[in-house]
N, C-alpha and C positions, 0 to 999 in steps of 0.2 A: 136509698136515702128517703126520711120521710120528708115529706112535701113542706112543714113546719122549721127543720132544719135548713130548708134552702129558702124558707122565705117568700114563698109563691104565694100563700094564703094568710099571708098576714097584710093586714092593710091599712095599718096604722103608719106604718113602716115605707107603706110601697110612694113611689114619688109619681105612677101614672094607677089612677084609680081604674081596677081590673071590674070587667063587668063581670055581674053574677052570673053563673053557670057555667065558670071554666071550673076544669076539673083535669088536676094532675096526673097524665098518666104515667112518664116516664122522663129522658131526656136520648137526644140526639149524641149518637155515639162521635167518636172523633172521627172516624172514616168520611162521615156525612159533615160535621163540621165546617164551617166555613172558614177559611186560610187564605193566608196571601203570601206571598213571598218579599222577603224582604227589600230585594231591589227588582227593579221592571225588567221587562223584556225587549220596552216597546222602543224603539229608536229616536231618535231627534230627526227632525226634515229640517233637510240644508236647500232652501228656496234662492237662487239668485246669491250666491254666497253669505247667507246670512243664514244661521241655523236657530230654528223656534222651537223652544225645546217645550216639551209636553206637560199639562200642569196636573193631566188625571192620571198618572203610571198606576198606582195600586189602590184600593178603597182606605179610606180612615176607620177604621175598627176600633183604636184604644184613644180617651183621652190624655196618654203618655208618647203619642205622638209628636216628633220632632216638628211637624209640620205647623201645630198650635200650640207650642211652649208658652207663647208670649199670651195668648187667652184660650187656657184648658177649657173643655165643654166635653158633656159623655154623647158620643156619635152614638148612642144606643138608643139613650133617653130624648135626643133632637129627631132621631129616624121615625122612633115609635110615637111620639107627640104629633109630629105632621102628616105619615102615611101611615099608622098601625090605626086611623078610626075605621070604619065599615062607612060605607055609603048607603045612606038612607034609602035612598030614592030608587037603589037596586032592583029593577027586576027579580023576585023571590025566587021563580023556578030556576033559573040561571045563578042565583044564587044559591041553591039548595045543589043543584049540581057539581057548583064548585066545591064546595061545603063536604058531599060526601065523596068525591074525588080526595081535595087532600089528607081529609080525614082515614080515608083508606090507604095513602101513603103513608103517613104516618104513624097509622097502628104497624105499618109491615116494618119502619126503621127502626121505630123507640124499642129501646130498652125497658122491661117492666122496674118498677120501681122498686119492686121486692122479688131479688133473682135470687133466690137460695135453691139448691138444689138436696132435696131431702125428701124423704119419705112421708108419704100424707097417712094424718090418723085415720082413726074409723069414719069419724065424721066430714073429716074436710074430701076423703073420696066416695063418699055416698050421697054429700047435699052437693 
């Protein structure tokens, strides 16, 4: 897919303004994907005959969650507005660390964004 079909670089459009110098490489295949299951795991605690039942079982992922019918909001766009800034004040080389850490994870997951499998002309296997 190109990067214009999914709306990564358009920013007329975009509702959290994207700093300049991202650059599309791919996307996160469903294996790596983040999932949750539909119902918990996690048990209720029966303290003194009175059972307190748990209010975190699974994360909120869609604004079509049952849990905020009564006031929708995108858990995407609330996540990435309060923990998607960078921290200024950051030590650089700690951050340049991290930096090419998960960047090196990343190139090993994603998917290229043009997987066609086909035979390269004259030119695209000589430049």
């Amino acid at each position: 897919m190109e990067a214009e079909s999914m709306n990564f670089r358009n920013d007329e459009e975009a509702m959290i303004p994207v700093p300049d110098g991202v650059v599309f490489e791919g996307y996160v295949g469903k294996r790596f994907a983040q999932t949750c299951a539909p119902k918990s795991r996690l048990q209720f605690t029966e303290n003194k005959d009175h059972i307190t039942k748990t209010t975190y079982d699974f994360p909120l992922l869609s604004s079509k969650d049952e849990r905020i019918k009564e006031a929708p909001f995108s858990p995407l766009y609330e996540g990435i507005k309060h923990h998607g800034l960078v921290v200024r004040l950051f030590p650089q080389n700690v951050l340049d660390m991290c930096f090419r850490s998960y960047r090196d994870k990343l190139v090993a997951l994603l998917k290229p964004a043009r997987a066609q499998i086909n035979k390269l002309n004259w030119e695209q296997a000589i430049c």
